[in-house]
DOLUM-369044 format. One line per 3 residues: number of its first residue (from 0); their letters; for each residue x, y, z of N, C-alpha, C. Coordinates in steps of 0.05 Angstrom, whole numbers, plus 32768, in hexadecimal, padded with zeros to 4 digits. Layout:
N
NUM> a> X Y Z X Y Z X Y Z ~ ...
end
This chain:
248
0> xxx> 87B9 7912 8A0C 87CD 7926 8A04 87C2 7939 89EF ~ 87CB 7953 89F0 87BC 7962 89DC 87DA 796E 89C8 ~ 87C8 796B 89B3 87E0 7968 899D 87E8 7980 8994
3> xxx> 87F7 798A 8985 8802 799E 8982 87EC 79B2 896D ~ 87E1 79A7 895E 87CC 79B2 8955 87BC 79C2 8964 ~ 87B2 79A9 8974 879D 79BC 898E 87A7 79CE 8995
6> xxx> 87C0 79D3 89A0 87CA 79E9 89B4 87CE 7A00 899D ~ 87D7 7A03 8984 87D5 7A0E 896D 87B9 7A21 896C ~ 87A1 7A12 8972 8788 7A22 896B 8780 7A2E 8983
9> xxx> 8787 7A1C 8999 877D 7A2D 89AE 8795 7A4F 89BC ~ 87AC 7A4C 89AE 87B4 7A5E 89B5 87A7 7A77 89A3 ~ 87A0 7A67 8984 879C 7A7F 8974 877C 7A90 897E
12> xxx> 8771 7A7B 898F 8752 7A82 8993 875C 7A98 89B2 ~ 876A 7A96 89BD 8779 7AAB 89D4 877B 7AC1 89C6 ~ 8788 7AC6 89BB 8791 7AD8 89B5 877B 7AEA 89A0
15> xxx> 876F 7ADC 8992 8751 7AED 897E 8745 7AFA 899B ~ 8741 7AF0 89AE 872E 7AF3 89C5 873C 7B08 89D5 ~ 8756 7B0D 89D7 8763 7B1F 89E5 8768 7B3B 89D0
18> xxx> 8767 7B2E 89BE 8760 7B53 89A8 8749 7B54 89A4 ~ 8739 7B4C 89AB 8713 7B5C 89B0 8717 7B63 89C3 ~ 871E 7B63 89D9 871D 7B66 89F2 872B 7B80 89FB
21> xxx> 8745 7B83 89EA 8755 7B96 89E5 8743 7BAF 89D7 ~ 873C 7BAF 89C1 872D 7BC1 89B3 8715 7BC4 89C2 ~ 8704 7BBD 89D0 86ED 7BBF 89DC 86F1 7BD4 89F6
24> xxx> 870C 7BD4 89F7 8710 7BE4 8A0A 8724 7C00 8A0A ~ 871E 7C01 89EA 8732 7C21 89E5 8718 7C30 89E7 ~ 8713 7C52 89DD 8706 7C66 89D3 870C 7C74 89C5
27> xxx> 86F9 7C74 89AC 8708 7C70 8991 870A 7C97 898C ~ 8718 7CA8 8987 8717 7CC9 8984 870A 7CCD 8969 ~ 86F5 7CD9 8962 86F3 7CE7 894A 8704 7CFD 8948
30> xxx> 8707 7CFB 893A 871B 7D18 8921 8707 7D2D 8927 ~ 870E 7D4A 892C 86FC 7D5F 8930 86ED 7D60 890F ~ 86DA 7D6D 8909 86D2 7D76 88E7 86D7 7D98 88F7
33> xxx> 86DD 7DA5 88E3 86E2 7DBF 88E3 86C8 7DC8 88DB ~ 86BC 7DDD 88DF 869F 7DEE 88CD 86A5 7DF9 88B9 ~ 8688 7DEC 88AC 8694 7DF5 888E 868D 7E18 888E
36> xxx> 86A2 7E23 887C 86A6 7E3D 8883 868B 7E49 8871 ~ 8688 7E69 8884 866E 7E6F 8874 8676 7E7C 885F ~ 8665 7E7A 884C 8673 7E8D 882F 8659 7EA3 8828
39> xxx> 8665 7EB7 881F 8658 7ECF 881F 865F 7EE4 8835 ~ 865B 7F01 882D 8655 7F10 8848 863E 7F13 8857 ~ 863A 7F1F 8868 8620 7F1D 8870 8614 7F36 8870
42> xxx> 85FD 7F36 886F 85ED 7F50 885F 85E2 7F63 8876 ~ 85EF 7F78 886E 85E7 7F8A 888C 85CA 7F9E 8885 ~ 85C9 7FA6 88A2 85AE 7FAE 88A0 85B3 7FD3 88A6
45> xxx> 85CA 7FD9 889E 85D2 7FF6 88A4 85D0 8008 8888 ~ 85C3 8018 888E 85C2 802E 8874 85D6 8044 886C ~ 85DB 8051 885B 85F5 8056 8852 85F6 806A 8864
48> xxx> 860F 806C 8867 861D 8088 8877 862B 809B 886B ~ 8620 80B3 8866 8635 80C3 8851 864D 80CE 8866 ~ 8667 80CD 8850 8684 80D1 885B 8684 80F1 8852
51> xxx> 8677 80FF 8854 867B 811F 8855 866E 8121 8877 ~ 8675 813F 8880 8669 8145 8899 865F 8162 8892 ~ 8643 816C 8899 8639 8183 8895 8647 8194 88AD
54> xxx> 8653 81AF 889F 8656 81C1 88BB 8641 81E1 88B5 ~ 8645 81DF 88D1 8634 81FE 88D3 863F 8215 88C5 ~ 8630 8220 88C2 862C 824A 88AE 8631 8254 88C5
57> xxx> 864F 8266 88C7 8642 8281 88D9 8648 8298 88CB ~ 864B 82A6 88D7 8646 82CC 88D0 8660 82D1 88B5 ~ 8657 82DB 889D 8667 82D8 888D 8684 82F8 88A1
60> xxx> 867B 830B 889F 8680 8321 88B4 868D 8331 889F ~ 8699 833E 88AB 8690 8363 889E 86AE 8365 8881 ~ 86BF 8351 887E 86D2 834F 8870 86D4 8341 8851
63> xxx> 86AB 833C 8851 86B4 832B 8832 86BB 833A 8822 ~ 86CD 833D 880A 86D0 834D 87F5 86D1 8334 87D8 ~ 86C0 833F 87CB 86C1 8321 87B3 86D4 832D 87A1
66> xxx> 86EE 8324 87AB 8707 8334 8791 8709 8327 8777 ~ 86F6 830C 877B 870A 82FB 876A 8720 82F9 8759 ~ 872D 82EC 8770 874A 82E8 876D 8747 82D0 876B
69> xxx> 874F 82C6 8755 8754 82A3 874F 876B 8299 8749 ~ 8775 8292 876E 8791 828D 877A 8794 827C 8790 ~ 87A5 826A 878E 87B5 825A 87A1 87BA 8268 87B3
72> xxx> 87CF 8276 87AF 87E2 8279 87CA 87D5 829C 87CC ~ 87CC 8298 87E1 87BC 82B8 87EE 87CC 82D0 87F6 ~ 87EB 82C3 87F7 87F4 82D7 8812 8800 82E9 8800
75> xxx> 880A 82E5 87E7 8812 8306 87E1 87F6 831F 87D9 ~ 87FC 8337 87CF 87E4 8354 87CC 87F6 8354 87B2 ~ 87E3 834F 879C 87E5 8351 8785 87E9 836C 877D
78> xxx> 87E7 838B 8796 87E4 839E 8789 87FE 83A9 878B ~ 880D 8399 879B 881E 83A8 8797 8845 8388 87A0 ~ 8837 8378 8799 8849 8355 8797 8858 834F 87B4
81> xxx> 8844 8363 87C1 8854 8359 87EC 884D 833E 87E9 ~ 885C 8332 87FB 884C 8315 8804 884C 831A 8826 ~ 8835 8312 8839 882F 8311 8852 8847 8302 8861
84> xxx> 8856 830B 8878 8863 82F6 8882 884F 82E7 889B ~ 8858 82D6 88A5 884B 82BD 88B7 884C 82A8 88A7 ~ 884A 8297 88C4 884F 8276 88BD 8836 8271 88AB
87> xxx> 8844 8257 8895 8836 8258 887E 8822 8246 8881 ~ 8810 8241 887D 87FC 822B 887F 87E3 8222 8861 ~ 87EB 8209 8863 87DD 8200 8845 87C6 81F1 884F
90> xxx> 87AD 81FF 8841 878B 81FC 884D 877C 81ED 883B ~ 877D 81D6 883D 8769 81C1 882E 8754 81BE 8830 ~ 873D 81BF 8814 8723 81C1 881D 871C 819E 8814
93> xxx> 8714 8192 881D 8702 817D 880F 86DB 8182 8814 ~ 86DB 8182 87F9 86BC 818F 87FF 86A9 817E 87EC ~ 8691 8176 87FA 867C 8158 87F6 8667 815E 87F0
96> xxx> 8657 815B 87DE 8638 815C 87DA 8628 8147 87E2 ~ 8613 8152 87FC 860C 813E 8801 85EC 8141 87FF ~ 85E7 8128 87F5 85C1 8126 87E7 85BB 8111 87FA
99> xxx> 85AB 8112 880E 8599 8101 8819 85BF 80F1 8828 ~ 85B8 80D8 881D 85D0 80C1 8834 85E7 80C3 8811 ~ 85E6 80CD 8801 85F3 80CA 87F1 860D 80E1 87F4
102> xxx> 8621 80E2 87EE 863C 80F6 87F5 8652 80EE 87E2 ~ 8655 8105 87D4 8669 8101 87B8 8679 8118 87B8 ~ 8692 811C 87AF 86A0 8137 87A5 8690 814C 8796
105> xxx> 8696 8162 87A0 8687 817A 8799 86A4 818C 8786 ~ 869A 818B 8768 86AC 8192 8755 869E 81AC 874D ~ 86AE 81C0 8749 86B2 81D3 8743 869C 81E6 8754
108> xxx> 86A5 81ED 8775 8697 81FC 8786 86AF 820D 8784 ~ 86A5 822A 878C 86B8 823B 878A 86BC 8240 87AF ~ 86D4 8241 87BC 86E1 8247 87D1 86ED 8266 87D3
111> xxx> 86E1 8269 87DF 86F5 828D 87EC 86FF 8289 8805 ~ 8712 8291 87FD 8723 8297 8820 872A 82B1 8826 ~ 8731 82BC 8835 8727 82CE 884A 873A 82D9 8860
114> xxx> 8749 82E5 886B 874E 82E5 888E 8761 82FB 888B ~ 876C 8308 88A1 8780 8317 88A8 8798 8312 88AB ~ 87AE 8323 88A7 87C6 831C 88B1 87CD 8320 88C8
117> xxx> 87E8 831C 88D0 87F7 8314 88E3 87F4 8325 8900 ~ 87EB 8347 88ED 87E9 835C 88FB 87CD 835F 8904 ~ 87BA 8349 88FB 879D 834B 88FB 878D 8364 88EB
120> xxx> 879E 8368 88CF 878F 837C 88BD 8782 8366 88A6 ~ 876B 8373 8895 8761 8366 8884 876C 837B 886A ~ 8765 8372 8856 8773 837E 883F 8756 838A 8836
123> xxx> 8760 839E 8825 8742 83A9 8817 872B 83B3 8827 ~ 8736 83C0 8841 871E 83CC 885B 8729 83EA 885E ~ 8717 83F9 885C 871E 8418 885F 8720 8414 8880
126> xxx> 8715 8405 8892 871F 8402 88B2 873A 83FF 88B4 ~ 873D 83F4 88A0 875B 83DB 889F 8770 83F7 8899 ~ 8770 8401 888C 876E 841D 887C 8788 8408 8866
129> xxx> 8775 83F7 8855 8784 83DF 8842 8771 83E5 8826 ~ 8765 83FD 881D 8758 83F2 8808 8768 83EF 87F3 ~ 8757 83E4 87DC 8771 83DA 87C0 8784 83CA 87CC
132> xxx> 8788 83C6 87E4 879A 83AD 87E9 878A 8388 87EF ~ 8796 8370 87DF 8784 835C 87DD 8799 8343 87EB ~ 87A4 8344 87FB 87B6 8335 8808 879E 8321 8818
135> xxx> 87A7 8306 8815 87A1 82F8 8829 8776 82F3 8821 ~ 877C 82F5 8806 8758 82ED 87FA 8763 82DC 87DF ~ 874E 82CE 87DD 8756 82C0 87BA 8731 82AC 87C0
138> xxx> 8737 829D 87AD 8729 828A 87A2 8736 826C 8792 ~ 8724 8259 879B 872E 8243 8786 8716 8234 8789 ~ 871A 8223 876D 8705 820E 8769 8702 81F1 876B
141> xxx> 86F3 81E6 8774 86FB 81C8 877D 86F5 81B3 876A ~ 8707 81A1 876B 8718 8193 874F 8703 8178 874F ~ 8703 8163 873D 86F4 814F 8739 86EC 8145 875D
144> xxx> 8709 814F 876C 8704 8131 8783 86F8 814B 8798 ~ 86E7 8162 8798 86E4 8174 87A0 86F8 8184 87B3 ~ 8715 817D 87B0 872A 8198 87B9 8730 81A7 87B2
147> xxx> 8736 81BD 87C4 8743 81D5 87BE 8753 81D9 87CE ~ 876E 81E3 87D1 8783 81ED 87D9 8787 8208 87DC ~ 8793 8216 87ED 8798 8226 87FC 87BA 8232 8807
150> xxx> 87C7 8249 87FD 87E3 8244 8807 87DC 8261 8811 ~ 87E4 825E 8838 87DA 827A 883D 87EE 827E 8860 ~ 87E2 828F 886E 87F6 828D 8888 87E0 8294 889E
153> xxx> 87F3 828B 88B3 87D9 8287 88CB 87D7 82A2 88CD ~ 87B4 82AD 88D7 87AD 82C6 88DD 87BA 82CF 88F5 ~ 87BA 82E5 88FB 87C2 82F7 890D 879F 82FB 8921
156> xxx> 87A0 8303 8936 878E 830E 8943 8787 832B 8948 ~ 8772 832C 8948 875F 8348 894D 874E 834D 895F ~ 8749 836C 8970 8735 8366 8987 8721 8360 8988
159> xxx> 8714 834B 899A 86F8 833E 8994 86F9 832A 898E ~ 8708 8322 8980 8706 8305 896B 871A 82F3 8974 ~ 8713 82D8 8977 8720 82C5 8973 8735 82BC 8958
162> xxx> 874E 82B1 8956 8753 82B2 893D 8744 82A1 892A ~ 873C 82AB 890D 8732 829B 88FE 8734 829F 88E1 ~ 872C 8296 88CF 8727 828F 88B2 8717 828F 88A5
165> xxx> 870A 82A1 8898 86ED 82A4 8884 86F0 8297 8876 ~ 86E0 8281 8868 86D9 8271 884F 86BD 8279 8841 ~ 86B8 8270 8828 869C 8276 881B 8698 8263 8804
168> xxx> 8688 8252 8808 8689 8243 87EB 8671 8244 87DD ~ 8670 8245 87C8 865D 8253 87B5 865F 8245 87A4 ~ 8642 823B 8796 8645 822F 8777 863C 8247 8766
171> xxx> 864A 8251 874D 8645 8266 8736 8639 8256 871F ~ 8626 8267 8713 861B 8261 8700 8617 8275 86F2 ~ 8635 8282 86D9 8633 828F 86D3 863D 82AE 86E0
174> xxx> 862A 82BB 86E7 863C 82DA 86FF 8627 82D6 8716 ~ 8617 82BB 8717 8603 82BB 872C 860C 82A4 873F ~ 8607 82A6 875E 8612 8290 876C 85F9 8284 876D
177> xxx> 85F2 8266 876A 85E2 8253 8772 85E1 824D 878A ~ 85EB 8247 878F 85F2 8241 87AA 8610 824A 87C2 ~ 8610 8255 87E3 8615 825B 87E7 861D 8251 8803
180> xxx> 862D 8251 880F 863F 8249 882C 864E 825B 8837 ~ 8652 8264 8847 8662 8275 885C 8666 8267 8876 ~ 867F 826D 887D 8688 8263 8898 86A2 826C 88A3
183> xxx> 86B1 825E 88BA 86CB 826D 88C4 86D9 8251 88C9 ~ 86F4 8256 88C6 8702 823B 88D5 8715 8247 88F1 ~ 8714 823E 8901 871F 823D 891A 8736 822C 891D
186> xxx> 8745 8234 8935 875D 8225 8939 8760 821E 895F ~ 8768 8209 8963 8764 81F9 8982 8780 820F 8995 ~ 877D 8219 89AB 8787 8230 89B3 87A3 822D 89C1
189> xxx> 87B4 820B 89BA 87C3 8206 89C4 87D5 820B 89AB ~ 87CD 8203 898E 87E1 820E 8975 87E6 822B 896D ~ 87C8 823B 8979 87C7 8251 8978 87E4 8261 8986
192> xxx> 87E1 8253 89A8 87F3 8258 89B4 8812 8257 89AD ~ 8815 823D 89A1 882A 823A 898E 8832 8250 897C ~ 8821 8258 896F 882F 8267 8955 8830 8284 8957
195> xxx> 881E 8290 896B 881F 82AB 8973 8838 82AB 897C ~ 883F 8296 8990 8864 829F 8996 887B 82A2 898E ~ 8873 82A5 8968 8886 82A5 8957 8880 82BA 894D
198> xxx> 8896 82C6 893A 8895 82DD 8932 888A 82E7 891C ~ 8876 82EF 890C 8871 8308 8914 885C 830E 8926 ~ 884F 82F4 8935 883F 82F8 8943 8840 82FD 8960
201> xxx> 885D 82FA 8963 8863 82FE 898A 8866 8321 8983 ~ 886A 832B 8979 8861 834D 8973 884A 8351 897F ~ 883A 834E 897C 881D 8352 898A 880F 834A 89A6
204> xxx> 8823 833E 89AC 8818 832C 89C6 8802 8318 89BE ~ 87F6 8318 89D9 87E0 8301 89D8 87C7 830C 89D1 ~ 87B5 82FF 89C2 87A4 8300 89BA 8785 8309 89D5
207> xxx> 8774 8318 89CB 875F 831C 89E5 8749 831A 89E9 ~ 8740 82FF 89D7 8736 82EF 89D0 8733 82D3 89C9 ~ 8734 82C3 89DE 8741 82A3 89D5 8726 8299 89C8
210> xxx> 872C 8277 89C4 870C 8273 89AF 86F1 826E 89CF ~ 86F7 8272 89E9 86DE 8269 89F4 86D1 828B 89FB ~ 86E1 829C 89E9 86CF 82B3 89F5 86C8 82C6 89D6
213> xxx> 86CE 82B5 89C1 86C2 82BE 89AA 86A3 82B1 89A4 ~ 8694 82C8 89A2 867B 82C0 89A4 8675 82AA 898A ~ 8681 82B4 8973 8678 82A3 8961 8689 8286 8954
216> xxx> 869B 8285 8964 86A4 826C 896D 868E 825A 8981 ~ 868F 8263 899B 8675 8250 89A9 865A 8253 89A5 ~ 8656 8262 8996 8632 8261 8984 8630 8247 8979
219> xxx> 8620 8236 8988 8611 821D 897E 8621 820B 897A ~ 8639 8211 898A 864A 81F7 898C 8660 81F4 896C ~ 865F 820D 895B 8664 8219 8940 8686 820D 894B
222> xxx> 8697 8220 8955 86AA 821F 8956 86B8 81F9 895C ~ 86B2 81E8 8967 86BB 81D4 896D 86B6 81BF 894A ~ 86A6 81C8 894A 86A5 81B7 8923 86B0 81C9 8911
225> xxx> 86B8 81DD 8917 86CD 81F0 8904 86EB 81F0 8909 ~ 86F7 81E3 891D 870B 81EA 8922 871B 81DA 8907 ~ 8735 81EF 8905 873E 81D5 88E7 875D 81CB 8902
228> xxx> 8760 81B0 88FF 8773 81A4 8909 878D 81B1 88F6 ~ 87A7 81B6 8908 87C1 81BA 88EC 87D6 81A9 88FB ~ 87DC 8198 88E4 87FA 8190 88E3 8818 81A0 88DB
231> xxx> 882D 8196 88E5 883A 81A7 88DD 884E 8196 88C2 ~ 8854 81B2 88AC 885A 81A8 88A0 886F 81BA 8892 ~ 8883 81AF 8894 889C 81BB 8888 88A6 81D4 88A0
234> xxx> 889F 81E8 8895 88A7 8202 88A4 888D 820E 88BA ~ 8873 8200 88A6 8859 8207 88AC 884B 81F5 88BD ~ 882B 81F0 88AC 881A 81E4 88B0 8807 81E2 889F
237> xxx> 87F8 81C5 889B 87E7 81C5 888F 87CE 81B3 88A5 ~ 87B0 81C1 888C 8793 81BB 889B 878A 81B7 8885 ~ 8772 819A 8891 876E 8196 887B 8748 8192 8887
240> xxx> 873C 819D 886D 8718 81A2 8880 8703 8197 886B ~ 86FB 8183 887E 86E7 816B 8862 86CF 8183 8873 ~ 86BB 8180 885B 869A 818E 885B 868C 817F 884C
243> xxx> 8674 817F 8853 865E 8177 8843 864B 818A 8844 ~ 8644 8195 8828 8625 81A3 8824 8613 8193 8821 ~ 85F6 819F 882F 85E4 8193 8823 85D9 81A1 8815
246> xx> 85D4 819C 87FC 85D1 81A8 87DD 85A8 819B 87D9 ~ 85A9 8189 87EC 8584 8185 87E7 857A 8180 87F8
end
């Protein structure tokens, strides 16, 4: 007879033997480890890019007059306190010195503006038959962050020409310019379209000259990096025109 003891050990020896048996036959999961994260940036192999853009010189043309006038808002003739009508438009320059890959604000360049009115006359042209009149010219100087501002109205058109905008920037030294820039700003022919149909410019009709048959618009591809984009703003519009000189 087997005694109660015996059956005591041998159940306990069952059962040790049936949990090895058990565990021998799971698969055990590791826990994922996550990667350890990299620290630092990583070091690029790209050389600087200057944030100014160089645009092209064209023909300063037959209307510079150096009045200096050192003025904001262009549109009235000081000779006699008219102000120009047309839609108003405020002309932002942001203007960059750029040395080699380096590009910084260009402080205190002098800006001339320039263009015709509504009727496509220039002020101060015995053609124009406007002399002593200075409507629609001034000057300003560009501030620590190299802007200058502009309060003026969209040009009018003339035969031959596409509509446009004379600019000139000049560094002075004294009554001498150091340095010197000329160029035109252009406008895309669908706002054009726009604003000639308002008044005082639906007076004139259409223009007879759009920008693909002004020569110095498609000279060297000039006109497509000149065009100034305008938003509209308030009653108007504003444009706003980043440049970079290269000064070395």
């Amino acid at each position: 007879m087997i005694s109660r003891r015996e059956i005591l050990r041998a159940s306990l020896a069952a059962a040790a033997t049936a949990f090895i048996a058990a565990c021998k036959g799971k698969t055990r999961i590791a826990t994922p480890i996550s990667p350890t994260p990299t620290t630092g940036a990583p070091t690029s192999t790209n050389t600087a890019i200057p944030s100014c853009v160089v645009k092209p010189q064209v023909t300063e043309g037959p209307y510079f007059v150096d009045e200096r006038l050192n003025r904001s808002d262009i549109r009235t003739d000081p000779s006699d306190g008219s102000t120009k009508d047309g839609v108003p438009v405020r002309l932002v320059f942001n203007v960059s010195r750029l040395d080699g890959t380096a590009c910084a604000p260009l402080q205190g360049a002098q800006i001339d503006v320039w263009h015709c009115d509504a009727a496509g006359l220039y002020s101060d042209q015995a053609a124009n038959n406007t002399v002593g009149k200075k409507f629609l010219r001034g000057y300003q100087v560009t501030d620590a962050n190299g802007v200058a501002q502009f309060l003026t109205i969209f040009p009018g058109w003339y035969q031959g020409r596409t509509i446009h905008i004379h600019f000139k920037i000049r560094l002075i030294s004294g009554s001498k310019a150091t340095y010197e820039f000329t160029s035109q700003l252009f406008f895309d022919d669908a706002t054009t379209a726009g604003i000639l149909a308002q008044p005082p410019y639906n007076l004139r009709g259409a223009p007879d000259t759009p920008n693909s048959g002004d020569g110095i618009y498609r000279g060297g591809n000039a006109g497509a990096q000149l065009t100034l984009p305008l938003a509209r703003e308030g009653s108007g519009y504003t444009g706003t025109f980043d440049i970079g000189l290269q000064m070395s």
